[in-house]
PDB file of N, CA, C and O in Angstrom:
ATOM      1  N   UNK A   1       4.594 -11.272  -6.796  1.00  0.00           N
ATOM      2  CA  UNK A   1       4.231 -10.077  -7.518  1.00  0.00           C
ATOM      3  C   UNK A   1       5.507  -9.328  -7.862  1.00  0.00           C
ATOM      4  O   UNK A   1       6.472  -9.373  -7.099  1.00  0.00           O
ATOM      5  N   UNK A   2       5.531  -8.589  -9.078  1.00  0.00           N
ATOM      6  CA  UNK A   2       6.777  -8.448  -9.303  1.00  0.00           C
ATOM      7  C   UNK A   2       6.215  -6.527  -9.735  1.00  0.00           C
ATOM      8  O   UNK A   2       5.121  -5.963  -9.729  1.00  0.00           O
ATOM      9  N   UNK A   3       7.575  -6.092 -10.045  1.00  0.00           N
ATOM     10  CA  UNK A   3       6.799  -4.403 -10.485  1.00  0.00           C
ATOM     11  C   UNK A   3       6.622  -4.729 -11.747  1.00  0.00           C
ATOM     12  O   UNK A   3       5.572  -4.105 -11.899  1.00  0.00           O
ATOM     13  N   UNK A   4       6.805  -5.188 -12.722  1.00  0.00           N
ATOM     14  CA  UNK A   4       6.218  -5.540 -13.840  1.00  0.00           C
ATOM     15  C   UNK A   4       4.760  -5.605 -13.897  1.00  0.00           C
ATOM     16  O   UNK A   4       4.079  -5.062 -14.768  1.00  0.00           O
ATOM     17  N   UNK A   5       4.222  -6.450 -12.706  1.00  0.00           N
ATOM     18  CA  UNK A   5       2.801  -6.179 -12.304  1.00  0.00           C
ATOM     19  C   UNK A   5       2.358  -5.348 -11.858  1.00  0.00           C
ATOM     20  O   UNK A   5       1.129  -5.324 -11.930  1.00  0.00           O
ATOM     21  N   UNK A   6       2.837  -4.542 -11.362  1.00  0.00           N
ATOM     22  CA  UNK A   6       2.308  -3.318 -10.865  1.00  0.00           C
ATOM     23  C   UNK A   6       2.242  -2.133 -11.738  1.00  0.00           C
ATOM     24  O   UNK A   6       1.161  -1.635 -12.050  1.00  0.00           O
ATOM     25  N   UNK A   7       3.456  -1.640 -12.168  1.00  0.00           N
ATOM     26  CA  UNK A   7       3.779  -0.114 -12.907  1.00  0.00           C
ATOM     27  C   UNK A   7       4.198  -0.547 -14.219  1.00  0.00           C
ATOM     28  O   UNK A   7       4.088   0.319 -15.087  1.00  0.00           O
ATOM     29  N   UNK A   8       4.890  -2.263 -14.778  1.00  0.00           N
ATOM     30  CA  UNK A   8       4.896  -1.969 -15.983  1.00  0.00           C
ATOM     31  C   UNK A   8       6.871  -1.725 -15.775  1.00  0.00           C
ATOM     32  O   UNK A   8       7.331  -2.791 -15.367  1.00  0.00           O
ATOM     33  N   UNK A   9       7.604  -1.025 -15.892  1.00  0.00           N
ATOM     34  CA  UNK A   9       8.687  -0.965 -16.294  1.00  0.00           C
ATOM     35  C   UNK A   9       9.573   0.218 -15.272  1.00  0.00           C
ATOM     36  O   UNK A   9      10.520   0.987 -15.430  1.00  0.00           O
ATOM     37  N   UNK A  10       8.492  -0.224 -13.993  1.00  0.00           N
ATOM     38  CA  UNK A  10       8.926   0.333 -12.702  1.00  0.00           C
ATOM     39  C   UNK A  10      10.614   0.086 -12.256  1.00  0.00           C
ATOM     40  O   UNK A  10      11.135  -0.820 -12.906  1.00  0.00           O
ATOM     41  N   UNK A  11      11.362   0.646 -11.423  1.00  0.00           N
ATOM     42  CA  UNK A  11      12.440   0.531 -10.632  1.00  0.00           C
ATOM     43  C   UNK A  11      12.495   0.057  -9.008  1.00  0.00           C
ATOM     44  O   UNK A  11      13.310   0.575  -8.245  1.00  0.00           O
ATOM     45  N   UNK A  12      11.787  -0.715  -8.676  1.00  0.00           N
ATOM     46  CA  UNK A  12      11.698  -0.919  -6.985  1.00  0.00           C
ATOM     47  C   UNK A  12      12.179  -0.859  -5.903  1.00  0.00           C
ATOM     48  O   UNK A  12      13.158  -1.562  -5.653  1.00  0.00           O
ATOM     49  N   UNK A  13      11.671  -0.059  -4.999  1.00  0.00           N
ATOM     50  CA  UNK A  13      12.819  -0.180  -3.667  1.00  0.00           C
ATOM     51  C   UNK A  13      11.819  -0.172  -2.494  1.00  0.00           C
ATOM     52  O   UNK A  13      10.963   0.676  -2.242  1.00  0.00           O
ATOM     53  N   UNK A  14      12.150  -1.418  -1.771  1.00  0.00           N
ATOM     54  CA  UNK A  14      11.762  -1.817  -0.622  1.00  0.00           C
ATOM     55  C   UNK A  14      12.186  -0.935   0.425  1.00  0.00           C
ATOM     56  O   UNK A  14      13.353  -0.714   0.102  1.00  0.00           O
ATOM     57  N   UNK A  15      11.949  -0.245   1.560  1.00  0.00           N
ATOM     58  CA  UNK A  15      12.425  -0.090   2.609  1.00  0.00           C
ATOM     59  C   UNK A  15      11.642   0.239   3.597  1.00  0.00           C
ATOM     60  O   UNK A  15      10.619   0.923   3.543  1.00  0.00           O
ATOM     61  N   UNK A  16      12.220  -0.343   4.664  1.00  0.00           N
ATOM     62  CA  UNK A  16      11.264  -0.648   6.039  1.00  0.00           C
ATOM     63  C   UNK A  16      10.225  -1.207   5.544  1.00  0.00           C
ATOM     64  O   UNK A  16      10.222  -0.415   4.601  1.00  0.00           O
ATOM     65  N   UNK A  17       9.458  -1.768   5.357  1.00  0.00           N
ATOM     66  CA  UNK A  17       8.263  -2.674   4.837  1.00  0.00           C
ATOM     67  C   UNK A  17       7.710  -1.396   4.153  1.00  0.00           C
ATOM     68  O   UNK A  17       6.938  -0.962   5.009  1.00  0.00           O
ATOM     69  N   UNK A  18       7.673  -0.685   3.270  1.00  0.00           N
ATOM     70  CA  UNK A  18       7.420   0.112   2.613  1.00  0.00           C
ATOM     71  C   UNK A  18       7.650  -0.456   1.329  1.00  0.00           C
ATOM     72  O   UNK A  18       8.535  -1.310   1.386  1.00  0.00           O
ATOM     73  N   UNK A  19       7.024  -0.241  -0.173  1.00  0.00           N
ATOM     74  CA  UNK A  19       6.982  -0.684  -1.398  1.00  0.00           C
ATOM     75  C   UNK A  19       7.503   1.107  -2.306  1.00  0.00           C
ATOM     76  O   UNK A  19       6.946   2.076  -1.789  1.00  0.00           O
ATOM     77  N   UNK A  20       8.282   1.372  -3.284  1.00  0.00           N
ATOM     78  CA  UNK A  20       8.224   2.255  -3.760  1.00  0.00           C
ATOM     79  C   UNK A  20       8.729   2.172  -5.345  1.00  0.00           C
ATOM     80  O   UNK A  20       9.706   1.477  -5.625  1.00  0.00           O
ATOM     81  N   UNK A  21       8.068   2.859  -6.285  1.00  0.00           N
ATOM     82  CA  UNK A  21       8.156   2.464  -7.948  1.00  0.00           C
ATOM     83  C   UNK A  21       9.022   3.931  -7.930  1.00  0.00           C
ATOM     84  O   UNK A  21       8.783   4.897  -7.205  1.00  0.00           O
ATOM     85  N   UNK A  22      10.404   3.770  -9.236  1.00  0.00           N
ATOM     86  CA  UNK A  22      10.901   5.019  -9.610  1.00  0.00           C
ATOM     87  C   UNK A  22      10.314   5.097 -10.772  1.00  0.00           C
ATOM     88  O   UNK A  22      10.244   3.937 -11.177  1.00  0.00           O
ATOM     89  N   UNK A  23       9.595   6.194 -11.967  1.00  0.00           N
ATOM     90  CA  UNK A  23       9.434   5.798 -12.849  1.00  0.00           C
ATOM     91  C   UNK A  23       9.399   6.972 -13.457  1.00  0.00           C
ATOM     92  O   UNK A  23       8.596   7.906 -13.458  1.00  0.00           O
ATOM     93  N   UNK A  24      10.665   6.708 -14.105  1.00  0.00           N
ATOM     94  CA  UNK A  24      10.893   8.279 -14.709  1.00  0.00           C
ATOM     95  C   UNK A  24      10.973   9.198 -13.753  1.00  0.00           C
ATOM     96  O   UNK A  24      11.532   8.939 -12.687  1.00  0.00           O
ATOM     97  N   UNK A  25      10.402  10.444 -14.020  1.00  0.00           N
ATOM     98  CA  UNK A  25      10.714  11.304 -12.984  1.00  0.00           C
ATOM     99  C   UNK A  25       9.351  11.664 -11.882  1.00  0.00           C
ATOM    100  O   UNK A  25       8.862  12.715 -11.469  1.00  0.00           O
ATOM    101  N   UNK A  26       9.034  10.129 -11.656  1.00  0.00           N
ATOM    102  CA  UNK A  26       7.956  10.296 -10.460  1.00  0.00           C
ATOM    103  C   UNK A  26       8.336   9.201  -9.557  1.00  0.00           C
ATOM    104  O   UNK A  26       9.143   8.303  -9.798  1.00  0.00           O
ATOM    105  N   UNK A  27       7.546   9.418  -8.320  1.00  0.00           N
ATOM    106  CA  UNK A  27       8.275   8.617  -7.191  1.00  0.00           C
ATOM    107  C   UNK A  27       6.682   7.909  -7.035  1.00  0.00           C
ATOM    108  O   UNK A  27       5.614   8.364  -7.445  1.00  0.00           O
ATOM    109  N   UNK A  28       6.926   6.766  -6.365  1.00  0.00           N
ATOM    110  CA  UNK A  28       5.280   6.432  -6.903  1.00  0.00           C
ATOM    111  C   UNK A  28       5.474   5.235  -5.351  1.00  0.00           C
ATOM    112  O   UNK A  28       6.357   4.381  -5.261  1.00  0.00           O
ATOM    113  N   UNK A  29       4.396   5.512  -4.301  1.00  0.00           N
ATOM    114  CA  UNK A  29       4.260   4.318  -3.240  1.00  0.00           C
ATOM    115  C   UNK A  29       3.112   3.577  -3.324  1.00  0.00           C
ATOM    116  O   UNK A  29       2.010   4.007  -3.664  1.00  0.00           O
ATOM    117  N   UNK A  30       3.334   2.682  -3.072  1.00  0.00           N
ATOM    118  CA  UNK A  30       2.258   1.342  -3.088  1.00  0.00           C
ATOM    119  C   UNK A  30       2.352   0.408  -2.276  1.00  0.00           C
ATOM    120  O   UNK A  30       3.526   0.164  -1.998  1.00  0.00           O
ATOM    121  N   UNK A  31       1.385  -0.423  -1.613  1.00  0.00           N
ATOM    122  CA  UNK A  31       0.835  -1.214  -0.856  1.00  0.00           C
ATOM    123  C   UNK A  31       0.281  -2.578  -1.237  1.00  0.00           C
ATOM    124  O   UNK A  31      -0.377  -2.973  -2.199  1.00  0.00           O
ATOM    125  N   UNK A  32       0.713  -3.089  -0.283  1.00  0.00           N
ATOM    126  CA  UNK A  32       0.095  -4.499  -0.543  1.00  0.00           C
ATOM    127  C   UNK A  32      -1.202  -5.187   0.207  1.00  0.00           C
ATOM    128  O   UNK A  32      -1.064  -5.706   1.315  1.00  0.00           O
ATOM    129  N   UNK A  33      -2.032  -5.166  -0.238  1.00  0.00           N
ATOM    130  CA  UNK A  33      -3.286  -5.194   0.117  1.00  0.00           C
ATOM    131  C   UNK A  33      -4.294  -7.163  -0.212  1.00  0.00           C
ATOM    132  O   UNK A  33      -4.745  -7.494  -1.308  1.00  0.00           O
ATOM    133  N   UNK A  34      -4.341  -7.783   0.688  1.00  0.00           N
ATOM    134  CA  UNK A  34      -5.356  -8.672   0.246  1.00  0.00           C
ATOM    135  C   UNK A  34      -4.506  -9.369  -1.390  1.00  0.00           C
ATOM    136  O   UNK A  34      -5.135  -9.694  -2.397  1.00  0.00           O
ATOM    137  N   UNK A  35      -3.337  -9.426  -1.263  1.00  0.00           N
ATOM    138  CA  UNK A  35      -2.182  -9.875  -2.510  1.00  0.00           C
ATOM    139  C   UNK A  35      -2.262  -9.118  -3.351  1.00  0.00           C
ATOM    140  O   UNK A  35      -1.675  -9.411  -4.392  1.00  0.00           O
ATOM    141  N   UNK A  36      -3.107  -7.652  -3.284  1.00  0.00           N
ATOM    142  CA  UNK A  36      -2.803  -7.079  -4.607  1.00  0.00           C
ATOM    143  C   UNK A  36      -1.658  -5.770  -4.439  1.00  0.00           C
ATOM    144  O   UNK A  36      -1.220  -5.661  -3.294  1.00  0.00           O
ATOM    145  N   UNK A  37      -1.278  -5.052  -5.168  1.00  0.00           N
ATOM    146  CA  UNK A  37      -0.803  -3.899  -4.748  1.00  0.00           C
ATOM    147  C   UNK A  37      -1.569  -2.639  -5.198  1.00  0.00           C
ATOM    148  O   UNK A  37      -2.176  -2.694  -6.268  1.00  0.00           O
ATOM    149  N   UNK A  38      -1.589  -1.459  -4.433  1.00  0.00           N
ATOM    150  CA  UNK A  38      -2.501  -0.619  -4.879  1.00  0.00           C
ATOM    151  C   UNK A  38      -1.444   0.621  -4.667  1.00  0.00           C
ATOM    152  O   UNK A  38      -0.354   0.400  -4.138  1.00  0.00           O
ATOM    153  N   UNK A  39      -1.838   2.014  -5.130  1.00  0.00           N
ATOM    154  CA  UNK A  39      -1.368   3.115  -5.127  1.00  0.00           C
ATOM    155  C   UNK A  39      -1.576   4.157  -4.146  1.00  0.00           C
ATOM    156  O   UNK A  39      -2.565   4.862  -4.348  1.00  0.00           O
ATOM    157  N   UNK A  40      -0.892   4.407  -3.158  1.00  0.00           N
ATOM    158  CA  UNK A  40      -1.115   5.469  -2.191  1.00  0.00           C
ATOM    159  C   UNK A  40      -0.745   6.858  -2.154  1.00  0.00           C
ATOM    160  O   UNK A  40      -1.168   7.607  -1.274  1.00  0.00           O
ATOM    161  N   UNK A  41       0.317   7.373  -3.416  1.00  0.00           N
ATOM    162  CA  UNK A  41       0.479   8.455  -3.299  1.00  0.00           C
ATOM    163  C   UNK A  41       1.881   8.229  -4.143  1.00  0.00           C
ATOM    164  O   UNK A  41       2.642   7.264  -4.059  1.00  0.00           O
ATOM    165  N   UNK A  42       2.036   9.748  -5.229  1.00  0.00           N
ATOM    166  CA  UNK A  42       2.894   9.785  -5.871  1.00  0.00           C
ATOM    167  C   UNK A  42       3.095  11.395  -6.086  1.00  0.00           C
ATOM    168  O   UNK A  42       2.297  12.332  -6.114  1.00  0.00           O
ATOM    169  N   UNK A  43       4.879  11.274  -6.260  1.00  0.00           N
ATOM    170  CA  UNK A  43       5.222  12.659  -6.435  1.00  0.00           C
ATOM    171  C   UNK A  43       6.091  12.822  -7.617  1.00  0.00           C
ATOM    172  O   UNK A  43       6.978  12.059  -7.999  1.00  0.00           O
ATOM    173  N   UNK A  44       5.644  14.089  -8.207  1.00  0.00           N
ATOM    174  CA  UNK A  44       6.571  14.138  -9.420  1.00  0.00           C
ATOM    175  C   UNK A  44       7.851  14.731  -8.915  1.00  0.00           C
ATOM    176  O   UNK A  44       7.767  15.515  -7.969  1.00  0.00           O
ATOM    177  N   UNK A  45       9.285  14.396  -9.536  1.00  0.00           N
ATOM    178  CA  UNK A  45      10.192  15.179  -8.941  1.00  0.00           C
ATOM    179  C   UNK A  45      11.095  15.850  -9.855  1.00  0.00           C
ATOM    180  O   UNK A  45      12.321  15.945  -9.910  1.00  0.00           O
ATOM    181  N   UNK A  46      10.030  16.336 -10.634  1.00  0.00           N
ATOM    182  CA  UNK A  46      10.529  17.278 -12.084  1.00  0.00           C
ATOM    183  C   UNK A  46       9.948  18.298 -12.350  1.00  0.00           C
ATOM    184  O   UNK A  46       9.261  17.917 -13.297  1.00  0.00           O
ATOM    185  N   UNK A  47       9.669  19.543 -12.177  1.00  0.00           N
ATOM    186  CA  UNK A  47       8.376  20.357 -12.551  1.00  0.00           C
ATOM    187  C   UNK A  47       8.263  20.531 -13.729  1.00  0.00           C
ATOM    188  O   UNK A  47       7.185  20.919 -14.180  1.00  0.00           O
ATOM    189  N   UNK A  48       9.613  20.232 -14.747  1.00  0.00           N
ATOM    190  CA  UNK A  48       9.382  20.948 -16.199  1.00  0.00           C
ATOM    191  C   UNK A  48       8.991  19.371 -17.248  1.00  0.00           C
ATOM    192  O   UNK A  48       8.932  19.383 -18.478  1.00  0.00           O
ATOM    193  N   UNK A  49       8.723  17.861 -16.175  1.00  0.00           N
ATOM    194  CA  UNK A  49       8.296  17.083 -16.902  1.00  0.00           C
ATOM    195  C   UNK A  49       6.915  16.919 -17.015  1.00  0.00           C
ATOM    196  O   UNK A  49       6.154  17.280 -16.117  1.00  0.00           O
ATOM    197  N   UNK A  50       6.449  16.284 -18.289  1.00  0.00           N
ATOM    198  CA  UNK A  50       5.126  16.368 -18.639  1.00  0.00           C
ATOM    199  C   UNK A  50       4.340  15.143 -17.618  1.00  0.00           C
ATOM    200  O   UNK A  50       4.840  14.063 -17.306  1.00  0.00           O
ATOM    201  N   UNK A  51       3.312  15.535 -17.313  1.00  0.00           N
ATOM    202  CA  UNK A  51       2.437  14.418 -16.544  1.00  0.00           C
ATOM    203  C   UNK A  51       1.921  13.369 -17.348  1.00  0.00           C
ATOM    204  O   UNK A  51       2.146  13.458 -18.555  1.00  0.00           O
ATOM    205  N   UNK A  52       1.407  12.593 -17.018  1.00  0.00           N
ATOM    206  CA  UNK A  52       0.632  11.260 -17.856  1.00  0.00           C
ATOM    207  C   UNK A  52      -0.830  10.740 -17.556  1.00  0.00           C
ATOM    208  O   UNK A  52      -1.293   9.796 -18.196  1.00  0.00           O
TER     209      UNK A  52
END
């Protein structure tokens, strides 16, 4: 599984068995579940950027 599969045009960083997408100006964690990956929680780290 690659972040291409996941987010699309994500930035990835592994640490401690942890999964995490940079994308733009949100921080985005995810899990690997049963081979898929799913979304557990994301933070924007811009207040004056627009949401999606």
């Amino acid at each position: 599984m690659s972040c291409v599969d996941w987010y699309g045009n994500a930035r990835p960083l592994f640490l401690r068995g942890r999964v995490f997408a940079l994308l733009g100006y949100e921080l985005v964690e995810g899990r690997v579940d049963g081979g898929e990956m799913t979304e557990r929680r994301r933070v924007h780290l811009y207040r004056g950027a627009r949401r999606r």
